[in-house]
C-alpha positions in Angstrom: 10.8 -8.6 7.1 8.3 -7.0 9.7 8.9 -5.9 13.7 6.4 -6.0 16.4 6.9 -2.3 18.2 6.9 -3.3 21.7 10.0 -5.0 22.1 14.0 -4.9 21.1 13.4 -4.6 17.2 16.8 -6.1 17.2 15.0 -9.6 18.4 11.4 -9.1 17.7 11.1 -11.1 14.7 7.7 -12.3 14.1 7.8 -16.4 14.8 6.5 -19.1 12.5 5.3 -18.4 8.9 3.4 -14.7 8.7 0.7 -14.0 6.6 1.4 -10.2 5.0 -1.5 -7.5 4.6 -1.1 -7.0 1.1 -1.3 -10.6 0.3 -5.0 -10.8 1.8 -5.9 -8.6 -0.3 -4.4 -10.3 -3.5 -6.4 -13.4 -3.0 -9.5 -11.2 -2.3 -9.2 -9.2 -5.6 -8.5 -12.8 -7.4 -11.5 -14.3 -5.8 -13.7 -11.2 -6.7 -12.4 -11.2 -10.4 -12.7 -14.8 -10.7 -16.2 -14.2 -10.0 -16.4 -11.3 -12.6 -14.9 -14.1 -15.1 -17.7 -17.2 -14.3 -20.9 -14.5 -14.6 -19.3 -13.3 -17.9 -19.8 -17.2 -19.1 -23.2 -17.6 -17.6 -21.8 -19.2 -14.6 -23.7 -17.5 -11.9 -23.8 -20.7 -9.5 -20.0 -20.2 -9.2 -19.9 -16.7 -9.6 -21.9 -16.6 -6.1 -19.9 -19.7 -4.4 -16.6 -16.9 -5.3 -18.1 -13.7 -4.3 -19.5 -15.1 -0.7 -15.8 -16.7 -0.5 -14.5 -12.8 -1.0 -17.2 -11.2 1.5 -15.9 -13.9 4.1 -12.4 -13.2 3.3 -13.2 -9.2 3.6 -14.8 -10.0 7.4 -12.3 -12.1 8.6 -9.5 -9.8 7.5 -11.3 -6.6 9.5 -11.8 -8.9 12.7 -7.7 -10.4 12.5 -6.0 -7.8 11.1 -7.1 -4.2 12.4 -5.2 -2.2 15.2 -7.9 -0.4 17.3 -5.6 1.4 19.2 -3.7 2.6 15.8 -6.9 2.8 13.8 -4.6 0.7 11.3 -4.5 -2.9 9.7 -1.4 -4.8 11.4 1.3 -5.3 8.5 0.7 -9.3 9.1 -0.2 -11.9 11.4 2.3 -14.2 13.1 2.8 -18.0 13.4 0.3 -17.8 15.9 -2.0 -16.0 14.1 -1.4 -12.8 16.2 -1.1 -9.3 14.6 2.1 -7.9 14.0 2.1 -4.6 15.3 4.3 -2.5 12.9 2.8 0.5 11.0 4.0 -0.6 7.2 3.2 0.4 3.6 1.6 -2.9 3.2 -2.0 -2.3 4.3 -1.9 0.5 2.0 -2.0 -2.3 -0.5 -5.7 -3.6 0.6 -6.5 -0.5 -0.4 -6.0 -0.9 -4.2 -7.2 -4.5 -3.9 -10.7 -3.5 -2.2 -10.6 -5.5 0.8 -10.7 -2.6 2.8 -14.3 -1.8 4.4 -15.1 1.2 3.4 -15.7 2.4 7.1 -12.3 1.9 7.6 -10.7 3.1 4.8 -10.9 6.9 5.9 -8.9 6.1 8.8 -6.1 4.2 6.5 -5.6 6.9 3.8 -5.0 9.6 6.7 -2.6 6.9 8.5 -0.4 6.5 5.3 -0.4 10.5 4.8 0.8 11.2 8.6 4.2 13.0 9.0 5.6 9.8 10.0 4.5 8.2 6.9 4.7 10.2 4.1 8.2 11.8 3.8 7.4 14.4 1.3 8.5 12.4 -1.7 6.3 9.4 -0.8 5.4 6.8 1.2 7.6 5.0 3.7 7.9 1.2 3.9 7.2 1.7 7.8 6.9 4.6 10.3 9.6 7.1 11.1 8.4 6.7 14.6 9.1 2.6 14.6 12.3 1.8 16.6 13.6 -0.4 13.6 13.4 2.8 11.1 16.3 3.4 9.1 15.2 5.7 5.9 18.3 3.6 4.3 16.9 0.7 4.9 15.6 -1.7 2.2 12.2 -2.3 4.1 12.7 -0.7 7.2 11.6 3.0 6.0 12.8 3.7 2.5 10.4 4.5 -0.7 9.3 2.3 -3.2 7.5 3.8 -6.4 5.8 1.3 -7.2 4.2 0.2 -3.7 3.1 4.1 -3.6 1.5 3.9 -7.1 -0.9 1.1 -5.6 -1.8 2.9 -3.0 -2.5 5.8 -4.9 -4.9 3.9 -7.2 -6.4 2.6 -4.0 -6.9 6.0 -2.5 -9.0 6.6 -5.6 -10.7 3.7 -5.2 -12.3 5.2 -2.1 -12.6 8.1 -3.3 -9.6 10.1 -1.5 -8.5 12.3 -4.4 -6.8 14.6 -2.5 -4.2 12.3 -0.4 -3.9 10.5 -3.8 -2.4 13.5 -5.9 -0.4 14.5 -2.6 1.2 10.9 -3.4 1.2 11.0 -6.6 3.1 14.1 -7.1 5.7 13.8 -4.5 7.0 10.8 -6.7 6.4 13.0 -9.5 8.6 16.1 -8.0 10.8 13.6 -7.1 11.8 12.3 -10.7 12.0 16.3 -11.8 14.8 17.1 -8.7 16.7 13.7 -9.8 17.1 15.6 -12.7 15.9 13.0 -15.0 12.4 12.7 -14.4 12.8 8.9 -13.6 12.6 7.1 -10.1 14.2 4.2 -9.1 13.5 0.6 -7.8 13.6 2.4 -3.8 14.9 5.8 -2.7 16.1 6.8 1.4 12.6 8.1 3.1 14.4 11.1 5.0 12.0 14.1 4.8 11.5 16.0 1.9 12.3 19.3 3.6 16.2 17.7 4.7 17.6 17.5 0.9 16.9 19.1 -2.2 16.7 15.7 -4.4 16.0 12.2 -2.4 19.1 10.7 -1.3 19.9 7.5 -2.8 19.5 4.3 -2.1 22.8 2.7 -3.4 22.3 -0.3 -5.4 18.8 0.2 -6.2 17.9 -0.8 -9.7 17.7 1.9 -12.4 15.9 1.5 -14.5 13.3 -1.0 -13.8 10.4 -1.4 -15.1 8.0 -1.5 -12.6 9.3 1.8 -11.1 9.2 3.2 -14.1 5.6 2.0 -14.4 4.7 3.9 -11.1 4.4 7.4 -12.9 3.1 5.8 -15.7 -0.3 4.3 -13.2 -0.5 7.7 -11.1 -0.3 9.7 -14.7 -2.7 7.5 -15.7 -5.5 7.4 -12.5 -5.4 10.7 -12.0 -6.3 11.9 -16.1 -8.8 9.1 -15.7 -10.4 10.5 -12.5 -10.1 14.1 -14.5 -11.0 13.1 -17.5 -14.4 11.2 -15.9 -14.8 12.3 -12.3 -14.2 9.5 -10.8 -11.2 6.4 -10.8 -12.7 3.0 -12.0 -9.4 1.2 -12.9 -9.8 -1.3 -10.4 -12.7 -0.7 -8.3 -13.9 -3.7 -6.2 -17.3 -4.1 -4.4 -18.4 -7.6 -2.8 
């Protein structure tokens, strides 16, 4: 669930069905690797007739989604098809998936890596500064492993290696002062420099899998990006 910022978050629901960020980006990674799929056969008519279909996905969601004023992509657009203006983890997303211009995407990875952002231990669902935030919250400003481990490998994809370690390893740091070098499903987004070990979010799930699979992906991108000079695990270009 998302909050506009300008109004009682306590009513500001978004009206009508919202289409989310992160989803965008989804359909423009399938529509770019469906193209990949149809030159692979030979197919090159409909390899075209895809990628065009991405490149007009890639403008339109530059010219609906992005916040001047915040020099960030909205977290959705409402039944009316107006930006929801709530600073989220969501948009961080678009980076992994490539829809991202890569003009903007500077001005994204230092947005996500703001103090009212990035706790210390990672990523916040939204920003500390958003009257809805609750770092106890399920959505409304806790940390999910796995969302951050997307946008790490999409800071790589941009080449932002440095905001993509400082990621990386806070959820790293974070499973050694657990004690047991494993995060779970969400942990509370209070800042790093408040407790010694993240504070729990009660009845997250541990273990899951795909938490446990965020260490796994930023171990992973990161030896790759050593190991090569550069992260090509899911690069996108259209």
């Amino acid at each position: 669930m998302v909050w506009t910022s300008d109004t009682d978050y306590r009513t500001a629901v978004p009206e009508g069905p919202i289409a989310p960020a992160e989803v965008q980006g989804y359909y423009y990674d399938a529509l770019v690797r469906a193209a990949d799929l149809h030159a692979e056969f030979g197919e090159e008519t409909e390899a075209e007739s895809l990628r065009e279909r991405a490149r007009d996905l890639k403008r339109s969601f530059d010219e609906q989604f992005w916040l001047p004023e915040r020099e960030f992509y909205a977290v959705a657009l409402d039944g009316g098809n107006e930006p929801v203006d709530c600073v989220a983890t969501n948009p961080g997303q678009c980076l992994w998936s490539g829809v991202v211009p890569e003009d903007r995407a500077d001005a994204v990875v230092d947005r996500l890596v703001a103090d009212d952002m990035f706790s210390g231990w990672g990523i916040r669902t939204i920003s500390a500064d958003h009257d809805a935030y609750n770092p106890q919250s399920y959505h409304l400003g806790s940390v999910w492993p796995h969302d951050n481990s997307l946008i790490v490998l999409g800071m790589l994809n941009y080449d932002r290696p440095g905001a993509a370690e400082r990621v990386a390893e806070g959820l790293f740091e974070a499973a050694d002062a657990r004690g047991n070098r494993r995060v779970p499903e969400l942990f509370a987004g209070f800042e790093r420099d408040r407790t010694a070990v993240p504070i729990e979010y009660g009845v997250a799930c541990e273990p899951q899998a795909w938490a446990a699979g965020a260490l796994l992906v930023c171990h992973a991108a990161l030896q790759s990006r050593q190991d090569n000079g550069r992260h090509e695990v899911s690069q996108r270009t259209a």
